[in-house]
N, C-alpha and C positions, 0 to 999 in steps of 0.2 A: 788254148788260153793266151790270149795277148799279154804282150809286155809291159805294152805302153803304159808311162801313169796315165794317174787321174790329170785332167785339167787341173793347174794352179787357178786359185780364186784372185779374183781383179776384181780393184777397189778404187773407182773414179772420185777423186775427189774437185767438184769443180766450186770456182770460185773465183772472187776477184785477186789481184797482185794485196798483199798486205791483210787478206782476211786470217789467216792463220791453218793455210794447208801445208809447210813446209814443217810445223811444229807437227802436227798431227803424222806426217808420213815417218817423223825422227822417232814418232811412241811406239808407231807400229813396226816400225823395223826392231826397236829395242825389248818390245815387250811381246809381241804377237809370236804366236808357235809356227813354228816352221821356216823358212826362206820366204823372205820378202821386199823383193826387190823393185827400186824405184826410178823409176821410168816417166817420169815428170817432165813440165815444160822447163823445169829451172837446169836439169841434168841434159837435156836434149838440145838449150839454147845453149850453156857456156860451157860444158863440156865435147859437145860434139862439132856445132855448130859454127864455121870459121866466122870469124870475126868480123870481115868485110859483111855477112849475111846476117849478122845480129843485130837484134832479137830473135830470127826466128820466127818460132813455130810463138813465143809470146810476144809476137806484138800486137798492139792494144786497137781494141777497136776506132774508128775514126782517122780519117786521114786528114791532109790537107796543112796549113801554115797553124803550129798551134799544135797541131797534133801528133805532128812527127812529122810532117814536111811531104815529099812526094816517095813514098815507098813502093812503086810501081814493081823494081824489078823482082825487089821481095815478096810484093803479094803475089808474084807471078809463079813462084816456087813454093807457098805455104801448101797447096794441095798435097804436093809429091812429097814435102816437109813430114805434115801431119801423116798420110799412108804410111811412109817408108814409119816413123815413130809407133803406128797401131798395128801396124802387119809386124813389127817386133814384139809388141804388147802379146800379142794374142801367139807369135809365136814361143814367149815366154811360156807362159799358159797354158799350152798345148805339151809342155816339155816338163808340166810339172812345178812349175815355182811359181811364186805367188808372185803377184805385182801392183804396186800402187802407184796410181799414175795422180797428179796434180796438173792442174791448170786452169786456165782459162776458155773451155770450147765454147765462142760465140760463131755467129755468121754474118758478122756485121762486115766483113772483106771478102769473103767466098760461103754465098749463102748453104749452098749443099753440104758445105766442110765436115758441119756433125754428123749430119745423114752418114756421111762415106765412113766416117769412123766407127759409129756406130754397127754398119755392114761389115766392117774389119773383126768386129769380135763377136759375131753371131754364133750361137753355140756354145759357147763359153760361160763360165760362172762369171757376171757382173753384177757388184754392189755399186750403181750411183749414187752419190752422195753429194747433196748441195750445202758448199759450207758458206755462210752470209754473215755478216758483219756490217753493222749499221757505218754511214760514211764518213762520218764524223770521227769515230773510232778507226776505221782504216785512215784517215788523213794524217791524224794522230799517230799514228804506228810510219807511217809516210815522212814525218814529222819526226821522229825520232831515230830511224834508220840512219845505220853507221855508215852504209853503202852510199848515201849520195844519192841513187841513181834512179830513184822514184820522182816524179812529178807530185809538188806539193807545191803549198800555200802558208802562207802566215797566218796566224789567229786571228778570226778577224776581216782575212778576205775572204770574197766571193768560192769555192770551192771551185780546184780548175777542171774545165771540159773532159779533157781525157778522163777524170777520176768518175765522175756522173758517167761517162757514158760507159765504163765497165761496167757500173754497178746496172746502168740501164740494158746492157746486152746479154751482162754473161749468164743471168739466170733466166732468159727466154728461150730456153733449150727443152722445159719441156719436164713432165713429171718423174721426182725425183724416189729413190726406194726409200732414203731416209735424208733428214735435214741438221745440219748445227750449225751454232750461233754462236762465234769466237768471243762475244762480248759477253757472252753469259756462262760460257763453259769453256775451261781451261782445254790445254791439248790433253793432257790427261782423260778426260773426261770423256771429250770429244771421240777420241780412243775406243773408251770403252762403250759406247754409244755403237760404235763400228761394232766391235767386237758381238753386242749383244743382236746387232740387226743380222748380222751373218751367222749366229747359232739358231736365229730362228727358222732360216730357211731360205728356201730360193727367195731373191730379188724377183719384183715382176718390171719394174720399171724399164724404159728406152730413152733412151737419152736421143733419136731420133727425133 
């Protein structure tokens, strides 16, 4: 008889900056049974992540003046970023504890990027989960952020590029196991949405 545990269950929450995945990961570590531990882009870029190198594994799609300027030597490291981040994920998982990842996986800077992550947790129990949030509403939250450190706009203007083009990239990743809507459902909620898609049974979905 082997020793090994079971796989821990992984819970991809993808999304734009401001939709409401960092609320939703704070339920499930508080209320969800067992060890659940969070392996997110926000824990990856500012706590691991030296500072000359940040953003990271979340920086936003679009480059150029406007957009964040020329990020060359960073896109050049998001591959080995993102691997080294899911080959931890999955070895999470592999050793028994649970883990909720948030972010952002687009391929608007290194098109294969999901693909290879995706290949990183094969075998493994995944719940994809697309969390969305109408723009207006993330602007808004943009808009209110004690951080500063969002790209926003005043009431009234044009909505800026960077904000449009997450929302245009981050959910062409491809069919999701279950979906929520920060605008309509609280983290709580949201929460237990998770909770109820995972008692039903395996995920089919690939985030490939």
């Amino acid at each position: 008889m082997s020793d090994e545990p079971a796989p821990g269950q992984i819970v991809i929450l993808n999304g734009a900056p401001r939709a409401g995945k960092s609320s939703i990961v704070s339920v499930m570590q508080d209320t969800f049974d067992g060890v659940w531990m969070n392996l997110g882009v926000d824990v990856f870029a500012r706590g691991v992540t030296p500072k000359r190198y940040q953003p990271g594994v979340g920086l936003r799609p679009g480059r150029g003046p406007g957009l964040g300027g020329d990020n060359s030597e960073l896109e050049a490291l998001l591959p080995a970023m993102y691997a080294a981040l899911f080959d931890s994920i999955a070895a999470h998982s592999r050793l028994g504890l649970n883990v909720v990842f948030e972010g952002g996986l687009h391929g608007a800077i290194h098109p294969g990027l999901p693909a290879d992550c995706a290949r990183r947790l094969v075998g493994l129990p995944v719940l994809f989960v697309g969390v969305r949030c109408p723009v207006d509403v993330v602007l808004q939250r943009r808009r209110d952020s004690a951080s500063g450190s969002y790209v926003t706009s005043a009431p009234g203007e044009p909505i800026p590029p960077a904000v449009l083009l997450w929302e245009q990239e981050v959910h062409k990743i491809g069919a999701y196991d279950l979906e929520v809507d920060t605008s309509l459902l609280g983290s709580e909620e949201c929460a237990e949405e998770i909770r109820r898609r995972l008692a039903e049974g395996p995920p089919g979905a690939a985030f490939a």
